[in-house]
C-alpha positions, 0 to 999 in steps of 0.5 A: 778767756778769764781764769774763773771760765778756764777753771769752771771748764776744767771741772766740767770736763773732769766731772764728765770724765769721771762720770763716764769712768764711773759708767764704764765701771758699772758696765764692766761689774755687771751680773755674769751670765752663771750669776744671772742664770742662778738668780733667775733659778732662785726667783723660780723656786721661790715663787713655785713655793709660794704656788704650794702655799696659795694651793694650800690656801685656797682649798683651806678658804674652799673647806671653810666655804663648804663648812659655813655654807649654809649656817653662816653664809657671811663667813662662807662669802667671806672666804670665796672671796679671798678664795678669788684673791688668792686665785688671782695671784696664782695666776699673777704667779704663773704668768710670771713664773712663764716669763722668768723661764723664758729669760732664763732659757733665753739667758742660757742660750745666749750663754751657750752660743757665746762659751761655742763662739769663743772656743771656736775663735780659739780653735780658729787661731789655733789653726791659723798658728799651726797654718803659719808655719806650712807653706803649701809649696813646700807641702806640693813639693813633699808629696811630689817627693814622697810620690818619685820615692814610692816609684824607686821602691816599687821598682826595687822591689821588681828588681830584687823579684826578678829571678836570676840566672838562666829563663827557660821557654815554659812552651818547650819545656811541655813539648819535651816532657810530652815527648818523653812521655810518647817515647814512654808509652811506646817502651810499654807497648813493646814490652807488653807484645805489641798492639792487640791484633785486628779481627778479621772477621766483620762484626755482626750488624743490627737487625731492621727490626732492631734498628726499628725499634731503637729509632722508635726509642729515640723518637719517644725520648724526643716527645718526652722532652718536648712535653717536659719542656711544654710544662716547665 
């Protein structure tokens, strides 16, 4: 290959890599998202104001339409006519206002979703740090650990709860005092005299009409709580 081949092929190959650098560059120097999301605010306000002031316009063309409406029909034409242009644009302008808010709301969420992504990459590398440093061996092993310690205390505590010295049968200790308590009532009873005596003599017994009356009694009580139950 001759020298002048070599030299046109070396400037080739650095004027593309400089070109390629130079996109590069623009590409890292664009608008940021914030950059961006307020320009598209700026073009918004802009435009509504220049809705105010094509309102404004066309009632004025609509007033000079109305004045010049019957004594100078030229100029009233005249003014519907820039009445429609100026229509036209506004309606240019709402199309394009609709469309810069779409942008903008669709700029914003992709700003959202991207600030969300990043601080949740963060957190997961966080965590993947934190995680490093654990072994889930050692962490079974510890709470198998901690498990086997809480037995040992639980039975400490069982064991410093047990009462010392003699136990007693809860079962004799009753019989005893209600023996006591027989012997007591015995001693009472002697000291008052004894038991009152028997009468010897047979009580009175009920007459049958008595008793006649006291069955018929019952029976009426029987009927009454059968009808109370009936109407409950």
């Amino acid at each position: 290959m001759s020298k002048i081949a070599k030299l046109f092929k070396g400037s080739s190959s650095s004027s593309s890599s400089s070109s390629s650098k130079s996109k590069h560059h623009r590409s890292r120097g664009g608008p940021s998202p914030q950059e961006a999301i307020h320009k598209l605010r700026e073009t918004e306000e802009m435009l509504t104001k220049k809705q105010d002031y094509l309102e404004k316009r066309i009632e004025q063309e609509i007033m000079i339409a109305k004045k010049n409406g019957t004594k100078n029909k030229r100029a009233a034409l005249q003014a519907l006519k820039r009445k429609k242009r100026l229509e036209q644009q506004l309606t240019q302008i709402d199309g394009t206002l609709s469309t810069i808010e779409f942008q903008r709301e669709a700029l914003e969420n992709s700003h959202t979703n991207t600030e969300v992504l990043k601080n949740m990459g963060f957190a997961a590398k966080a965590m993947k740090q934190v995680h490093e440093n654990m072994d889930v061996d050692k962490i079974d092993d510890l709470m198998q650990d901690i498990t086997e310690q809480q037995d040992v205390a639980q039975e400490i505590s069982e064991a410093i709860s047990r009462p010392f010295g003699e136990t007693f049968d809860e079962d004799e200790l009753l019989a005893e005092l209600a023996e006591l308590e027989q012997e007591e009532l015995e001693e009472n009873m002697k000291s008052m005299g004894g038991l009152p005596s028997v009468p010897s003599s047979k009580l009175p017994t009920a007459r049958p009409s008595q008793r006649a009356t006291t069955k018929k009694r019952a029976e009426d009580d029987d009927d009454m709580r059968m009808l109370a139950s009936w109407a409950t």
